[in-house]
Each structure stands twice: as structure tokens, then as C-alpha cells.
N, C-alpha and C positions, 0 to 999 in steps of 0.2 A: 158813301159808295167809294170812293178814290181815298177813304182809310183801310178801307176791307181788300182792297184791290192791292195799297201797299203792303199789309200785313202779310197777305198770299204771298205777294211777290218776295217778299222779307223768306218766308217761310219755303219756299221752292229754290229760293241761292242757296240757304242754310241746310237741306237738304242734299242739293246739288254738291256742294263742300264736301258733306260730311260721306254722300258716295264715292267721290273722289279721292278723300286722303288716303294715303296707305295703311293695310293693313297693318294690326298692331303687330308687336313684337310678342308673338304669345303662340306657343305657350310659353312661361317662364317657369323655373324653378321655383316650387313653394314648398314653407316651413310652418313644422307645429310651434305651438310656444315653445317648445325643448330645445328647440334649431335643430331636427330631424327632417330630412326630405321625405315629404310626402311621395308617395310612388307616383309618378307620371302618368295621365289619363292619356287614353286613346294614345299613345307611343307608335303602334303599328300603322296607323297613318300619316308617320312623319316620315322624312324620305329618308328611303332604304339604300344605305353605302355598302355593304356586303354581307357577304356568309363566310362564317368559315366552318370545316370540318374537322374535328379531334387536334384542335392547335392546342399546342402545349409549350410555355416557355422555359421550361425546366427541361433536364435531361429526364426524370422518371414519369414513365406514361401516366397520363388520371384517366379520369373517366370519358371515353368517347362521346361528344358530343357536339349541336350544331349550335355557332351563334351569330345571329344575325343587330346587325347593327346598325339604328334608326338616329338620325340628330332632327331637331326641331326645320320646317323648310324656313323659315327665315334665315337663322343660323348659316342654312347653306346655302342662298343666295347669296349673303351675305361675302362668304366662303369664296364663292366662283367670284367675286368682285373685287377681291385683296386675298387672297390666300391664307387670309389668318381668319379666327373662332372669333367672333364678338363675345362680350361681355355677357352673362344666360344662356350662354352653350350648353345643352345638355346631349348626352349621346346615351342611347338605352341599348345594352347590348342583350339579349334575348334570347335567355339559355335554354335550350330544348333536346331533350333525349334520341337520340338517334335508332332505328331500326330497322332491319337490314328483311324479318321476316313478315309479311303480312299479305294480304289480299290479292294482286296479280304481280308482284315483286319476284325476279328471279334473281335478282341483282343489286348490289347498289344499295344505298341506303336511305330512309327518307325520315322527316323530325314527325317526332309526335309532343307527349305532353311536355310542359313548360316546369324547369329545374328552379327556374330563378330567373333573377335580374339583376343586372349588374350596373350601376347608374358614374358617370362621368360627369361632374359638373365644373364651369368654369363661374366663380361666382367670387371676385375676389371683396367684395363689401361683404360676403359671408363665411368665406373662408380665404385665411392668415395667409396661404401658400396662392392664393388664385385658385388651383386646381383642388377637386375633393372625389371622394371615392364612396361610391353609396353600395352596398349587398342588401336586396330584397328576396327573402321565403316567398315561396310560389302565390301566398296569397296574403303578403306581408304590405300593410298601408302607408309605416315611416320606414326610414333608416337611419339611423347614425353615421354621422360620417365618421371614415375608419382613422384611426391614430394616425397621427403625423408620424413619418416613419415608414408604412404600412408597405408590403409587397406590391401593391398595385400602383401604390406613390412612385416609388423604387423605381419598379421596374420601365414605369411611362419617360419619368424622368431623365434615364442613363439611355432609352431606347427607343421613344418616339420622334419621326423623322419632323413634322412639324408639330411646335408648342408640346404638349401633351399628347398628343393623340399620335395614334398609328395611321397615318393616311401611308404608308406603307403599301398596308392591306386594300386600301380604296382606288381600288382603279381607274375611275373616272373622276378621285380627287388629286392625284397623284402627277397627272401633268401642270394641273391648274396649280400645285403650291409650288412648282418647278420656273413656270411661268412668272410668277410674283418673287421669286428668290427667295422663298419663305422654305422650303423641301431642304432638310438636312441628309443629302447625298452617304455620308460615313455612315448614320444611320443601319442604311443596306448591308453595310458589311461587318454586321457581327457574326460572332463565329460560336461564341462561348458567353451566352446567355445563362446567368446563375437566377 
């Protein structure tokens, strides 16, 4: 009786433990054998940093469109805790077509179907630079990470205020990397974005 009693009791800390510890770190970047990222499950339930409408960082216009941009909530606790990305940062930017005519709209524009995805990964055990750059088709499973060198390498590179990313654009991340001295101020004042 006073075995069964210990065992229980063994088995209610070990449970009690394992409700307790924190959450894992997940979701995290995953790869095929090819080292291709897997597209990101459930993304729209990670927390939502912004929208943007018809941004374009070149002078000639592309195509109008909305994208909204998700990173994993760990990541961004993380985030509000030190103002830098942890290691398995992912940020899913969520490209969707815009439309101005439909059902009670007199105005204004609102997204419909989904163009693609556009994947940010901080992963430097997998990639040479720390940072990689993933393009998913609308109903596309991997990606390749894009060549070293690439427009979106470039461009993060020469023009995102903290590490990689554009917390720029992120409103309510934008005091917090300010606050940690991590926010690259010069950033703001480009003029002649190639």
C-alpha cells in the first residue's frame, strides 16, 4: 500500500513538473532532406506585427497588393525581452491580392486570395549568413533558400533597422528595439532605395 501510494505520488510531481515548465520553443523552422523549408503550418496564428498596402522598395510600381506579417509568439516574447530575434526566428509575410470592388465596398480596398509567401528565417546552424530568404507558390510545400546575394538578402541587409528585419514597419515593435538600443535610427532616413 505505502508503494502504490509512493508511485502515485512519484507520478503527480512528475506531472505537476511537466505542467509547469515552459512552453516549447516551437514552432521552429523545418527542412526536407534537400535543406528546403518546409512551408510553415498554422503561420496565421502566430502573432500579427503588421499590414502593409502596395509597398514597394524600388522606384517602379509592381503589383498592388496587401502583406501581412506573422513571427512565431515565442520569438516575440522573446523580442519584447531584449530587442533582438532568437535563434529559429521565423517571420511569414502573407501576400494577398487586393480589391477595391465587391459586396457593400464603396471605397477602400480589402485582401482576398493569397499570391504567395514570403518566408524570413534566422537559422544560422542552417544557413552560412544567419539570415535566409524563402519564396513559396500559393500552394507550394518547400522552398529553396534564395542565393546568396539575392534582392531580399540586399535589400534587408543595407535597410533593416534592427538585425534583418524591418521593425521599421512594426509599430509596437519599434519602441521596444529603441528601448534595448538594438533600433538602428539612420535606418529611417533613406531616401534612395535601389
Amino acid at each position: 500500500m505505502k508503494r502504490s501510494l509512493a508511485v502515485v505520488l512519484v507520478l503527480v510531481a512528475c506531472l505537476a513538473l511537466l505542467a509547469a515548465a515552459p512552453e516549447a520553443q516551437s514552432p521552429q523552422p523545418q527542412y526536407d532532406a534537400k535543406g528546403n523549408l518546409l512551408r510553415p503550418a498554422d503561420y496565421r496564428d502566430w502573432e500579427f506585427l503588421s499590414a502593409g498596402f502596395g509597398m514597394n522598395y524600388s522606384a517602379t510600381a509592381g503589383h498592388e497588393m496587401f502583406t501581412n506579417v506573422f513571427v512565431q509568439r515565442w520569438a516575440y516574447e522573446q523580442f519584447l525581452g531584449s530587442g533582438k530575434w532568437p535563434e529559429q526566428t521565423m517571420f511569414v509575410i502573407d501576400e494577398r491580392a487586393a480589391q477595391s470592388k465587391g459586396s457593400i465596398n464603396k471605397t477602400g480596398h480589402f485582401q482576398t486570395d493569397l499570391m504567395g509567401l514570403a518566408v524570413e528565417v534566422k537559422d544560422s546552424a542552417h544557413n552560412p549568413d544567419k539570415w535566409a530568404y524563402y519564396g513559396f507558390d500559393t500552394d507550394g510545400k518547400t522552398a529553396e533558400a534564395m542565393p546568396k546575394g539575392n534582392g531580399c538578402y540586399a535589400c534587408h541587409d543595407a535597410h533593416a533597422a534592427v538585425e534583418h528585419t524591418f521593425v521599421q514597419f512594426y509599430p509596437t515593435l519599434k519602441p521596444v528595439a529603441k528601448k534595448f538600443g538594438t533600433y538602428n535610427e539612420s535606418r529611417e532616413q533613406v531616401s534612395d532605395v535601389k
